[in-house]
Backbone as CSV, one residue per row, in Angstrom:
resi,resn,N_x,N_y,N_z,CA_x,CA_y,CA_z,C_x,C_y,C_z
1,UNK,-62.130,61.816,-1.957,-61.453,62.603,-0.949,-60.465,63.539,-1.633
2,UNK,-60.437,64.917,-1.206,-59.348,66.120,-1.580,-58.539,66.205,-0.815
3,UNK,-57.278,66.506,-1.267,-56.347,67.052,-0.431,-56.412,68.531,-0.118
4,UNK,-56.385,69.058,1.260,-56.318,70.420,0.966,-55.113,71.116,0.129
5,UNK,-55.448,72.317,-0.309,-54.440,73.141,-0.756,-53.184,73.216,-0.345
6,UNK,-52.810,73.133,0.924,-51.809,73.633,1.803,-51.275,72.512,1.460
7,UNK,-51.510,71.239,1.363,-50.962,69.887,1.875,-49.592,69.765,1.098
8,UNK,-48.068,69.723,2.035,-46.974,69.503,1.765,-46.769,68.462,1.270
9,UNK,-46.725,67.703,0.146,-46.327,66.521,-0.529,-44.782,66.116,-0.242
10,UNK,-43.573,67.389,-0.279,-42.410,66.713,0.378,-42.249,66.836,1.477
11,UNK,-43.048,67.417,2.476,-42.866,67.092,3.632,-43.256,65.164,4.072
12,UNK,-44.044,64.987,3.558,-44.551,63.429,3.471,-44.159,62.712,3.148
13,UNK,-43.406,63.103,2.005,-42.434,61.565,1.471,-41.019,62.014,2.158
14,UNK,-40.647,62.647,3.004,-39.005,62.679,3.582,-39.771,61.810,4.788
15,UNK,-40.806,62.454,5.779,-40.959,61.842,6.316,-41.057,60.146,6.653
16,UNK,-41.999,59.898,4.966,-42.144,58.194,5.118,-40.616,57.965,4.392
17,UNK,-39.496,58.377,4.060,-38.696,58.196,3.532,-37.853,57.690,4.650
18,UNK,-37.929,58.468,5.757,-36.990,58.102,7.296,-37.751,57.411,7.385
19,UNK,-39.052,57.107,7.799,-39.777,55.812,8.353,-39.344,54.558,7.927
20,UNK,-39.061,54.262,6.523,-38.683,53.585,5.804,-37.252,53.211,5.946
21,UNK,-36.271,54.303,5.796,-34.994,54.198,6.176,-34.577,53.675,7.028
22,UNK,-34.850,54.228,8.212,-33.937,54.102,9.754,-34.593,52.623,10.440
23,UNK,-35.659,51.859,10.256,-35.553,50.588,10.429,-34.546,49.578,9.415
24,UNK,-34.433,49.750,8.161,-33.674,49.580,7.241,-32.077,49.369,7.537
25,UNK,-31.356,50.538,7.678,-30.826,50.829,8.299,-29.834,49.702,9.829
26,UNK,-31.137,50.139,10.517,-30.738,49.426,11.533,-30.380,47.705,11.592
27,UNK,-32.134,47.107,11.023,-31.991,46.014,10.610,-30.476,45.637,9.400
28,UNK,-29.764,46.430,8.859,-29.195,46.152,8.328,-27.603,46.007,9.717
29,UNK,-27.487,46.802,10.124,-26.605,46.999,11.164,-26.394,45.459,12.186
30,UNK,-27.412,45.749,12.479,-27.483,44.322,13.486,-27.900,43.406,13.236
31,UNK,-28.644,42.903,11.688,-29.413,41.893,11.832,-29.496,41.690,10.174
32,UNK,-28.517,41.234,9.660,-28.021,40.894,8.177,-28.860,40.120,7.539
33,UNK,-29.033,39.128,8.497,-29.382,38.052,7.561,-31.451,38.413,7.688
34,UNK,-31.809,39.028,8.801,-33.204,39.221,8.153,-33.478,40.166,7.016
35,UNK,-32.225,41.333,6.493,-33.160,42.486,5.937,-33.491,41.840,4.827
36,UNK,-33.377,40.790,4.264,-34.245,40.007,2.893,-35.039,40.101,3.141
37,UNK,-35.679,39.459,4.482,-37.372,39.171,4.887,-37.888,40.210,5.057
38,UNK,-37.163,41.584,5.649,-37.521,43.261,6.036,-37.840,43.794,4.576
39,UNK,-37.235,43.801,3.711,-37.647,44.249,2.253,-38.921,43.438,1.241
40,UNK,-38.898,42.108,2.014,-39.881,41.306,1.099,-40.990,41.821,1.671
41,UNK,-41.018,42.031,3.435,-42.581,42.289,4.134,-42.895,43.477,3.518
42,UNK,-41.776,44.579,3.087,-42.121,45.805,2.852,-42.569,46.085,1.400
43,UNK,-42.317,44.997,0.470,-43.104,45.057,-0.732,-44.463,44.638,-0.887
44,UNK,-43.984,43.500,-0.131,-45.666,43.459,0.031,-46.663,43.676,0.214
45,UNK,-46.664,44.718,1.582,-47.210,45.995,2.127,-47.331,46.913,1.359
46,UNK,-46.214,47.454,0.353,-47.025,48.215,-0.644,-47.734,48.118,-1.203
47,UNK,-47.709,46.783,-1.919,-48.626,46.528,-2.979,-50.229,45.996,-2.629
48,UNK,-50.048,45.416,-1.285,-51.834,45.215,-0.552,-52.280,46.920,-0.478
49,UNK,-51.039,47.494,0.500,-51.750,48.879,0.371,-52.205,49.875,-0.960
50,UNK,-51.606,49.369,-1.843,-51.788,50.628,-3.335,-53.461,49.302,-4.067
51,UNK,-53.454,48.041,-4.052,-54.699,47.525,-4.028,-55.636,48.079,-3.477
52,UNK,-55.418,48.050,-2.141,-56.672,48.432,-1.093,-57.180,50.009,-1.726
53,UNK,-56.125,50.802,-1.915,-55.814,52.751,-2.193,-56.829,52.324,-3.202
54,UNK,-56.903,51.498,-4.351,-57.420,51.482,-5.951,-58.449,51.200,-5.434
55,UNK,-58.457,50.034,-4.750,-60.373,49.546,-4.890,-61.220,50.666,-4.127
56,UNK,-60.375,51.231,-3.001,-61.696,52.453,-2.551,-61.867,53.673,-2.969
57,UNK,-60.542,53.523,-4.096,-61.323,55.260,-4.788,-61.887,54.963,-6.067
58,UNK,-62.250,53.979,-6.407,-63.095,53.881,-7.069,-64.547,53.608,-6.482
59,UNK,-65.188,53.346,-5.633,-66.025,53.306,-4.843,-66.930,53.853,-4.612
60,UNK,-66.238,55.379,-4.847,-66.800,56.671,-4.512,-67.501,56.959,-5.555
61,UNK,-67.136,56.850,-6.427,-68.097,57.594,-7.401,-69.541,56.738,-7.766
62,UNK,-70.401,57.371,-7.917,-72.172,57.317,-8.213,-72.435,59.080,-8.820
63,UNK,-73.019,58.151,-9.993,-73.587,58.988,-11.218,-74.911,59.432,-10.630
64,UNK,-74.918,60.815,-10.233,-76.341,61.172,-9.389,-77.048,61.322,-9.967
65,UNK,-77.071,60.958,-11.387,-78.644,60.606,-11.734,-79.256,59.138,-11.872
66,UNK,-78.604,58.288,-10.624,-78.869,57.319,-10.843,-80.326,57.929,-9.764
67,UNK,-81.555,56.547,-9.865,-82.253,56.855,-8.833,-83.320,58.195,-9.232
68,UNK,-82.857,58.812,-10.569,-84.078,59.968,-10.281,-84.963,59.163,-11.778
69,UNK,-86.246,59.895,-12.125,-87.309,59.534,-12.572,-86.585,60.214,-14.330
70,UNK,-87.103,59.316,-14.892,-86.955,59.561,-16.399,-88.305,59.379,-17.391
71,UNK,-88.086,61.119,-18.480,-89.415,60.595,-18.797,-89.217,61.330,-20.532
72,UNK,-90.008,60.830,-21.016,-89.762,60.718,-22.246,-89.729,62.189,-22.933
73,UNK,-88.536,63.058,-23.336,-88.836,64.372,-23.867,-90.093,64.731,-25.290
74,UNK,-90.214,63.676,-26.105,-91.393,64.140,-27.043,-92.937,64.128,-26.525
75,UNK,-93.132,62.948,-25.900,-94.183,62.614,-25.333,-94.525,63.237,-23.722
76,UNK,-93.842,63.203,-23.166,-93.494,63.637,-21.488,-94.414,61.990,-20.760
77,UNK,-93.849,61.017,-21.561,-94.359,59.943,-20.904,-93.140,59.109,-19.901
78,UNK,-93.895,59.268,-18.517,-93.048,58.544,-17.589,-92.686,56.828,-17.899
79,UNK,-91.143,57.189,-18.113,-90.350,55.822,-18.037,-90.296,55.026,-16.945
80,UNK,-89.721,55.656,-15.824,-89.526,54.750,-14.860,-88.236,55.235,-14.136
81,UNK,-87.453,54.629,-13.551,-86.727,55.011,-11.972,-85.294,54.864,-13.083
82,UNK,-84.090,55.480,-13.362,-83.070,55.730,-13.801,-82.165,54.469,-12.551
83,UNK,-81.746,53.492,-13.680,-80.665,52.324,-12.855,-79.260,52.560,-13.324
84,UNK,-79.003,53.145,-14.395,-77.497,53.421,-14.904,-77.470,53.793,-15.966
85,UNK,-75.986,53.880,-16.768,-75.878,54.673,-17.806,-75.152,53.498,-18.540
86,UNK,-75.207,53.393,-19.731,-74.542,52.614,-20.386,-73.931,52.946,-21.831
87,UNK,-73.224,52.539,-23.120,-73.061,52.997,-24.859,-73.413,51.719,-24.923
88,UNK,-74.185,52.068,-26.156,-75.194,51.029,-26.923,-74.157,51.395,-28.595
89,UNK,-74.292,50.246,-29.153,-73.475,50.731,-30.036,-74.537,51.615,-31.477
90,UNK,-75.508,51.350,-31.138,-76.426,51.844,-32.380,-77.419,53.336,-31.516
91,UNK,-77.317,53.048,-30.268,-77.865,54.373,-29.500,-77.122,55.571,-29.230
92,UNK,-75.407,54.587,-28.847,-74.759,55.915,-28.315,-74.846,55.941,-26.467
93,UNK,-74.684,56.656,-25.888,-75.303,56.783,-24.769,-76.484,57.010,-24.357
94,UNK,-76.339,55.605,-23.477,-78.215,55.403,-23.236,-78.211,55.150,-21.003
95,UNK,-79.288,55.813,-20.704,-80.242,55.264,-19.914,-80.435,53.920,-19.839
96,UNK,-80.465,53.599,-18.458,-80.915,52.345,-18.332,-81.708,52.242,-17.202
97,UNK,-83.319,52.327,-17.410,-84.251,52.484,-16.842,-85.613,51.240,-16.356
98,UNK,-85.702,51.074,-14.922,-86.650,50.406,-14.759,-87.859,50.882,-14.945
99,UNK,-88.652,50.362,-15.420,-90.024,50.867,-15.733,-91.077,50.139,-14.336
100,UNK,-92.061,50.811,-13.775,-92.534,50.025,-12.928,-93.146,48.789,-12.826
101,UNK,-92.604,48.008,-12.564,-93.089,46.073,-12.154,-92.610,45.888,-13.962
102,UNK,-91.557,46.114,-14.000,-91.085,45.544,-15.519,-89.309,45.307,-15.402
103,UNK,-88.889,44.809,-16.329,-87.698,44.420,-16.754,-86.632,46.050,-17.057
104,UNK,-85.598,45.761,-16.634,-84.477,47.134,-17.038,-84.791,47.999,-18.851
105,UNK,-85.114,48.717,-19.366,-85.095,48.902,-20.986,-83.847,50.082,-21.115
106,UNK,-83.321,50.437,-21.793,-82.208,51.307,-22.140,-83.242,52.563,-23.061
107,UNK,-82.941,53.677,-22.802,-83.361,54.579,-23.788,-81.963,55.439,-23.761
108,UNK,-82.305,56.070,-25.641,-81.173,57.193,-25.743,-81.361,58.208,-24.972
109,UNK,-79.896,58.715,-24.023,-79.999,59.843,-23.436,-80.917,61.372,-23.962
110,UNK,-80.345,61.517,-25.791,-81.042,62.432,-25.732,-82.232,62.081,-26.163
111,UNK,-83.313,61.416,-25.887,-84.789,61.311,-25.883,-85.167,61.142,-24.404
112,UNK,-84.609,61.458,-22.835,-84.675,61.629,-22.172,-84.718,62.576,-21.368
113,UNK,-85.686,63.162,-20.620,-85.745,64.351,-19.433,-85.581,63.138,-17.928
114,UNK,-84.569,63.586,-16.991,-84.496,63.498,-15.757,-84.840,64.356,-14.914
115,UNK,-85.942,63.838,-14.004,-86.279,64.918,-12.592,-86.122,63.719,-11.539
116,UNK,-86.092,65.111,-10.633,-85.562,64.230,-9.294,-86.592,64.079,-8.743
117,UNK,-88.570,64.005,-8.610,-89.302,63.729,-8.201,-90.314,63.218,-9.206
118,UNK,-91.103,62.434,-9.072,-92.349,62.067,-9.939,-93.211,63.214,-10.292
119,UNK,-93.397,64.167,-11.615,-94.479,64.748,-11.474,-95.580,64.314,-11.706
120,UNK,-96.214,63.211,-12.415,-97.197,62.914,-12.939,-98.163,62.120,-11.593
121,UNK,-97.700,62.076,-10.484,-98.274,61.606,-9.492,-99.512,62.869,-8.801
């Protein structure tokens, strides 16, 4: 997700800054002995919320060449369906490709052509 261009960053934090404040504040005014428990709920809440923030932006991302067809650049022999990318320490960056009705195999990226349809069909 982007933020648009326009998007006021201090307009947002004065805002959650009073949000934050003026219960604060108050609870402090009238009600002493909870704002311990008012500051503990409110840490806590950050920190589920900045968890929750981490685990779904990472989420987003998919390597769009997962899913397309890989095939061998010397030979033009079809590998099989592209499952991920991985470093091999003696390859470098490799492919990690199912071959059809077979086990995952890794090939080096550069001995690889990706298309997004089968041609050999």
């Amino acid at each position: 997700m982007e933020w648009p261009e326009s998007f006021d960053w201090r307009t947002v934090s004065i805002i959650v800054a009073i949000l934050l404040i003026l219960p604060a504040m108050l609870l402090w005014r009238f009600y002493r002995g909870y704002f311990q428990i008012f500051l503990v709920i409110i840490l806590i809440f950050a920190a589920l919320t900045g968890i929750l923030y981490y685990r779904s932006l990472g989420a987003d991302y998919r390597n769009p060449a997962i899913g397309q067809h890989a095939y061998l650049i010397e030979s033009g022999k079809y590998l099989g369906v592209v499952e991920g990318e991985a470093d091999d320490r003696s390859r470098g960056k490799v492919w990690v490709v199912r071959p059809p009705g077979r086990y995952p195999l890794i090939y080096s990226k550069s001995r690889v052509r990706l298309a997004v349809q089968r041609i050999d069909q």
